[in-house]
Each structure stands twice: as C-alpha cells, then as structure tokens.
C-alpha positions as CSV (number, residue, x, y, z in Angstrom):
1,X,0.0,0.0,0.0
2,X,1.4,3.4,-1.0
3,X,1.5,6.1,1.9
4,X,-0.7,9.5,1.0
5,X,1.3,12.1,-0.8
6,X,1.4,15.0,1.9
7,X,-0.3,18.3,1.0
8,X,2.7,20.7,0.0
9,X,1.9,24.4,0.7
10,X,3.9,27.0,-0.4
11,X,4.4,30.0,1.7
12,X,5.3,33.8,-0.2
13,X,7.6,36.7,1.2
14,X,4.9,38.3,2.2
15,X,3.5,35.2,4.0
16,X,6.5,35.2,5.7
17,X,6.4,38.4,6.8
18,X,3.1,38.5,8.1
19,X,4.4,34.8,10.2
20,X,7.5,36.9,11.3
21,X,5.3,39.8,12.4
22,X,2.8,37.5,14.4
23,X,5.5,35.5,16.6
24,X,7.8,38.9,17.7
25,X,4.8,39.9,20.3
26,X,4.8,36.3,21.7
27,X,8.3,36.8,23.0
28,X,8.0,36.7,26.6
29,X,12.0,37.6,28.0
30,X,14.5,39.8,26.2
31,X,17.4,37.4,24.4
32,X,20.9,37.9,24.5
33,X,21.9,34.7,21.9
34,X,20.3,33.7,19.0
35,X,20.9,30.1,17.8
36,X,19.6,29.5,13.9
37,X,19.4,25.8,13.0
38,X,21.2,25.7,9.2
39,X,19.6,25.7,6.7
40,X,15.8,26.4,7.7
41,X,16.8,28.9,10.4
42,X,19.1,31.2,8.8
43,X,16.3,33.6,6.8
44,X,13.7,33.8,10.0
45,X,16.5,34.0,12.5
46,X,18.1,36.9,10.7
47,X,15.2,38.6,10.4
48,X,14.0,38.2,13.8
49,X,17.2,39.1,15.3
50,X,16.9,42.0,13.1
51,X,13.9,43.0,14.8
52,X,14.9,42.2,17.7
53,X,18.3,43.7,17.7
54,X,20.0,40.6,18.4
55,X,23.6,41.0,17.8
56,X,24.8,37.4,19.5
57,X,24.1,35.3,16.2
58,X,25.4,31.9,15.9
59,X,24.1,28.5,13.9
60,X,24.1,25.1,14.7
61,X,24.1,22.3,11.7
62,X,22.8,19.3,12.7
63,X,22.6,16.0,10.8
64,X,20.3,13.1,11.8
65,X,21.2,9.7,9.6
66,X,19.1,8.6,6.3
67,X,16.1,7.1,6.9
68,X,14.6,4.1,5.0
69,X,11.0,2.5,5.7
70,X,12.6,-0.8,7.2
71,X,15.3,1.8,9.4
72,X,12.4,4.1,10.6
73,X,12.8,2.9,14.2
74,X,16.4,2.5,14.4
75,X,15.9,6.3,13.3
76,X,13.7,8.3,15.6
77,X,16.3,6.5,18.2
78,X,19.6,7.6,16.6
79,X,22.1,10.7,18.3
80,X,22.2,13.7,15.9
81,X,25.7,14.8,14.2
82,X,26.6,18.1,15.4
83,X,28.7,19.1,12.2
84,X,28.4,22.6,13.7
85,X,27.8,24.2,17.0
86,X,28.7,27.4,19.0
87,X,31.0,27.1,22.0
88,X,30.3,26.8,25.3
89,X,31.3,30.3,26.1
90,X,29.3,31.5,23.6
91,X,25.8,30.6,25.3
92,X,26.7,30.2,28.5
93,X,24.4,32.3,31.2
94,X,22.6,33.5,28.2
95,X,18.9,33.6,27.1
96,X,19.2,32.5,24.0
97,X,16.5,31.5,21.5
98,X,16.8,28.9,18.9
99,X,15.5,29.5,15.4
100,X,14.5,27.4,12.5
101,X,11.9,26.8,9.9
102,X,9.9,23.9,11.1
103,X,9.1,21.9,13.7
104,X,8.4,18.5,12.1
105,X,9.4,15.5,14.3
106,X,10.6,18.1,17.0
107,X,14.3,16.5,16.3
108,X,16.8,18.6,15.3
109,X,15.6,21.5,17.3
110,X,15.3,19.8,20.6
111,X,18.8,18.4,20.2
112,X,19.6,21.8,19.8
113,X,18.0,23.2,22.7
114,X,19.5,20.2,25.2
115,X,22.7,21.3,23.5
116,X,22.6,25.0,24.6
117,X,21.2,24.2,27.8
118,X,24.1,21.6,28.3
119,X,26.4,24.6,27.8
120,X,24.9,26.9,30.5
121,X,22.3,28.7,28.1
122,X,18.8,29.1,28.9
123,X,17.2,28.3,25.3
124,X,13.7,28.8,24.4
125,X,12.2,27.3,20.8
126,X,11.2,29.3,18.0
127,X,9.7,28.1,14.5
128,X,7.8,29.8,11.6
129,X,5.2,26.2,11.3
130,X,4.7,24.0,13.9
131,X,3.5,20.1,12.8
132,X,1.7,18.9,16.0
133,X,1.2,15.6,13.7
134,X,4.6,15.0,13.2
135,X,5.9,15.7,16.8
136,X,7.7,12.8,18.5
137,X,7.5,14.8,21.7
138,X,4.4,14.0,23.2
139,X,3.2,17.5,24.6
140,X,6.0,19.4,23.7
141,X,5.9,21.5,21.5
142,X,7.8,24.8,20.8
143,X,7.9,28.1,23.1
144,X,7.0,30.1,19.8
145,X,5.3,29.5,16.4
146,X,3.5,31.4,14.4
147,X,1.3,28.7,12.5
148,X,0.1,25.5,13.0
149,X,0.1,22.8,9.5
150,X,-0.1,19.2,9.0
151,X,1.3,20.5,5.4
152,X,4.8,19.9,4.0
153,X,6.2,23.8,3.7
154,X,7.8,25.4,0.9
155,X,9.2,28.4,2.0
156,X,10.6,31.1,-0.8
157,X,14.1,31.0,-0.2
158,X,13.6,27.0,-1.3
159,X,12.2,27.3,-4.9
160,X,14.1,26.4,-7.2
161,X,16.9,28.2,-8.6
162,X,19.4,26.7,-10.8
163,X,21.5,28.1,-13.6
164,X,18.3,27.2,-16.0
165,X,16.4,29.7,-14.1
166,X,18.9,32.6,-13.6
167,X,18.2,35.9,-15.0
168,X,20.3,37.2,-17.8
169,X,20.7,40.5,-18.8
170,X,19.3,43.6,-17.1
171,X,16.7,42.5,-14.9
172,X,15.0,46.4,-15.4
C-alpha cells in the first residue's frame, strides 16, 4: 500500500512576513543569543534578530542519519551529528533563543536546545510552522510559532533556482 502524498503548501515573502510579524509579540523575556538551525533557520532567524536587535548570532548544523522504511525505528532513536555548533562560552548564562523553519518531528531543534542548555544557556524554541502531527515529543511542542500545519512547507528561499532559471541580462 502506497502512503498518501502530503499536502505541500507553499508559503510567499509576504507570508513570511506577516508569520515573522505574528510570533515577535509572543516573545515573553529579552534574548541575548540567538541560535539559527542551518539551513531552515538562517532567513527567520536573521530577520527576527533583526527586529529584535540581536547582535549574538550563531548557527548550529545538525545531521540526523538517512532514513529508510525498514530503518524508521532505528531512526527516531539515533544521536544527531553536530557538524556545527557554537561554544560553550558562547551561550553560557545566556537567554538564547533557537530559530528554524519547522518543527516536524521536533528533532533537530530539541537536540539543539539540550545542546545550549548543556552549555549553560537558557534556550527557548522558536519556528515559523509548527506540525503537531509529526511531533515525537508528546506535549511538547515549541515556546513560539507562528502557525500550525499538518502541510509539507515550501518556504521562498527553497524554490528552485538553478542556472536554467537565472536571470540574464538587465533585470529592469
């Protein structure tokens, strides 16, 4: 039996926009640190910590291994890869709040967040959709979000653009 193809939605900038403008009055403390979560992260982290004036910007990369139908357990149990993460010294005694797109199977941002915590950092969640359908967490969920979707998201800085679609000439 083939699985149901997922309903893709795809979000504009001016969706995105209107998602950054709805989560900045949730913020409940003033942050010191931002973490963004490559690749998802790095557009809504820079501009909330735009908007927020955060100067303390760092990412995290995180890799989780392939998964494959017969692996899928084996999977939600494996350790993430930390290809790259911010020092200790970086986070520690700081509110810091951790940015990325989505919040699918809650994975890669919760390592995250036990990471900066680990390091002396008091990290709070932040993502643009939040998939309660997905979550592997139980209850948890994240501290922010500004939507709620049981959709796959397509956000604009993921469309395609390869050298067949590049622009030549004067764009005018």
């Amino acid at each position: 039996m083939k699985p149901e193809p997922r309903r893709q939605e795809m979000v504009t900038w001016q969706e995105l926009d209107k998602l950054i403008d709805h989560l900045l009055p949730q913020f409940k403390r003033e942050f010191t640190a931002m973490v963004m979560i490559t690749r998802g992260g790095i557009v809504p982290g820079g501009m909330l910590a735009e908007a927020m004036d955060i100067t303390h910007v760092l990412t995290a990369a995180v890799d989780f291994p392939a998964q494959t139908q017969s692996e899928k357990t084996a999977m939600v149990m494996s350790w993430p890869e930390f290809i790259q993460f911010p020092a200790e010294e970086s986070l520690r005694g700081r509110p810091t709040l951790i940015v990325d797109d989505v919040w699918g199977s809650g994975r890669t941002i919760t390592a995250v967040k036990n990471r900066v915590s680990a390091a002396g950092g008091f990290p709070e969640t932040c993502v643009l959709h939040f998939n309660p359908y997905r979550n592997l967490f139980g209850n948890v969920r994240p501290d922010y979000f500004a939507a709620t979707t049981d959709a796959f998201i397509v956000y604009p800085w993921e469309i395609d653009r390869g050298a067949d679609h590049v622009l030549l000439g004067d764009p005018q």
